[in-house]
C-alpha positions as CSV (number, residue, x, y, z in Angstrom):
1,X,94.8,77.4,177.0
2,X,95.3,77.5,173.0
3,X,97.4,80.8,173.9
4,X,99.2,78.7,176.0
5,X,100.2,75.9,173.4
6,X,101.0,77.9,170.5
7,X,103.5,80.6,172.8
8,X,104.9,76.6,173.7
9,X,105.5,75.9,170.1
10,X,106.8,78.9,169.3
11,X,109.6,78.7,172.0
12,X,110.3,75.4,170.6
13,X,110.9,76.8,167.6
14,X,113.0,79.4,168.9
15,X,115.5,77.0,170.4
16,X,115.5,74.8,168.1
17,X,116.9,77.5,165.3
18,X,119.3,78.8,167.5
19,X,121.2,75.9,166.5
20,X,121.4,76.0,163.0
21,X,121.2,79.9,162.8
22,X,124.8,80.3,165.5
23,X,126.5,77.3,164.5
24,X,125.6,76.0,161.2
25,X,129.2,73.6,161.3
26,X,128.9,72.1,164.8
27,X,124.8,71.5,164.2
28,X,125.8,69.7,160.4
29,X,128.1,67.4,162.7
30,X,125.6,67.2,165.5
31,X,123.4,65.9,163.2
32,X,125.9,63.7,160.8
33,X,126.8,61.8,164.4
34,X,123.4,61.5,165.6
35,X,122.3,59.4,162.2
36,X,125.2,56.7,162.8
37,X,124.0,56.0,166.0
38,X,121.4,52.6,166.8
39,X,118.1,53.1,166.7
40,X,117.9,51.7,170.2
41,X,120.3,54.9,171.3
42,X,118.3,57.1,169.9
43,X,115.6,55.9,171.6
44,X,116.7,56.5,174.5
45,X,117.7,60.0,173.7
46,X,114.7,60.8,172.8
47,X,112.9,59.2,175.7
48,X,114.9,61.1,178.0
49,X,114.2,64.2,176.4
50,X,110.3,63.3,176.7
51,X,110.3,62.7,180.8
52,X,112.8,65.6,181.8
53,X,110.2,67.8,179.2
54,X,107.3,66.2,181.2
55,X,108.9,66.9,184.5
56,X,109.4,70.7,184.0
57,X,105.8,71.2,182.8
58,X,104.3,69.4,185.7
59,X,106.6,71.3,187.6
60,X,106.0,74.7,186.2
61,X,102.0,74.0,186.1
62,X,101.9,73.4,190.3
């Protein structure tokens, strides 16, 4: 199971760079956009982000 998590994490971190690392310019305004929105938007974002994550793990573990 440890496996498990830190091969996780490290696909995380994999997608998360390809950002940055193919388009530095577009992820700078990504980023600059992102800040000027509510709290309460983000929020949201972020909550969404958390379920459909959820969703395809319980998915992929049954």
């Amino acid at each position: 199971m440890s496996q498990s998590l830190w091969v996780a994490l490290g696909l995380v971190l994999i997608v998360e760079g390809l950002g940055p690392l193919l388009a530095p310019k577009g992820w700078r305004n990504m980023v600059l956009q992102l800040a000027q929105q509510p709290d309460e938007q983000i929020r949201r974002v972020g909550g969404c982000l958390v379920v459909a994550g959820a969703v395809i793990t319980i998915m992929l573990l049954n």
